[in-house]
C-alpha positions as CSV (number, residue, x, y, z in Angstrom):
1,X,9.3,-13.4,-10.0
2,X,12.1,-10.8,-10.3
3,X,14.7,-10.5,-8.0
4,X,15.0,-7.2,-6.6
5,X,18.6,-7.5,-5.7
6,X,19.4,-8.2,-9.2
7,X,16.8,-8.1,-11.3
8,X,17.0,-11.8,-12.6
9,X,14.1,-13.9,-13.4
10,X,12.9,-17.1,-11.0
11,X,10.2,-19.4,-10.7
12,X,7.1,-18.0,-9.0
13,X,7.6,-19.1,-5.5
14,X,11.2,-19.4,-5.4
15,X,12.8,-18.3,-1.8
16,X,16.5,-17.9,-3.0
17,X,17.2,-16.0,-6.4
18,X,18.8,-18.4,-8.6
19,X,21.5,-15.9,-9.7
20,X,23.1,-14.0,-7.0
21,X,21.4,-16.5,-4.0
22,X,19.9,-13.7,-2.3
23,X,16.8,-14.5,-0.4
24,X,13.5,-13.4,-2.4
25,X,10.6,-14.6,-0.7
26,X,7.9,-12.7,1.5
27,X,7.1,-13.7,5.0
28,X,3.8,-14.0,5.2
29,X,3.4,-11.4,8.2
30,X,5.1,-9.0,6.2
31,X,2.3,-9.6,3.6
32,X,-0.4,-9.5,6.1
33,X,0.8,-6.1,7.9
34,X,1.2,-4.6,3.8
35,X,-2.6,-5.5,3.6
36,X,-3.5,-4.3,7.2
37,X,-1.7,-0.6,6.3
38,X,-3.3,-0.5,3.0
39,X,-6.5,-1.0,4.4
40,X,-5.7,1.5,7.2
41,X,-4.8,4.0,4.3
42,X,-8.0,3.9,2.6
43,X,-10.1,4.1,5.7
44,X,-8.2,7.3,6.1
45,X,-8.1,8.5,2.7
46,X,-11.9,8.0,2.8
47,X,-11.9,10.5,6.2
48,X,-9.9,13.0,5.0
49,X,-12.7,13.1,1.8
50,X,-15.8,13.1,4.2
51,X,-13.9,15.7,6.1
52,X,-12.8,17.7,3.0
53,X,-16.8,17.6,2.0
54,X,-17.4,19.0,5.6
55,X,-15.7,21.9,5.2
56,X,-16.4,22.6,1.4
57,X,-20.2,22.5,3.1
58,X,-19.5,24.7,5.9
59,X,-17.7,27.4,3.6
60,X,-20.4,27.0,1.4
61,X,-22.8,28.0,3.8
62,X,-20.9,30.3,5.6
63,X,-20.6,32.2,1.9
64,X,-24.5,32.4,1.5
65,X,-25.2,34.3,4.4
């Protein structure tokens, strides 16, 4: 795992970067509210695309009149 204070290696797992000491490791809610908003963001990317089709219908038809 790479530190992202400053960019040193550690052990997979580590909680404190073995270089500068800085504190490295995830919570576990903050992992589960990343994979709650990700999930939430392609719910709503699949929306805007159903709602995309909607109008591309809807002009379509409105065109062949």
């Amino acid at each position: 795992m790479t530190c992202p204070y400053c960019r040193s290696g550690n052990a997979e797992g580590a909680l404190v970067c073995a270089s500068c000491g800085r504190d490295i490791a995830v919570p576990a809610t903050l992992i589960a509210e990343r994979d709650d908003l990700l999930r939430k963001r392609d719910e709503l990317r699949d929306e805007l695309k159903r709602a995309r089709d909607e109008v591309e219908a809807f002009m379509k038809r409105r065109h062949a009149r």
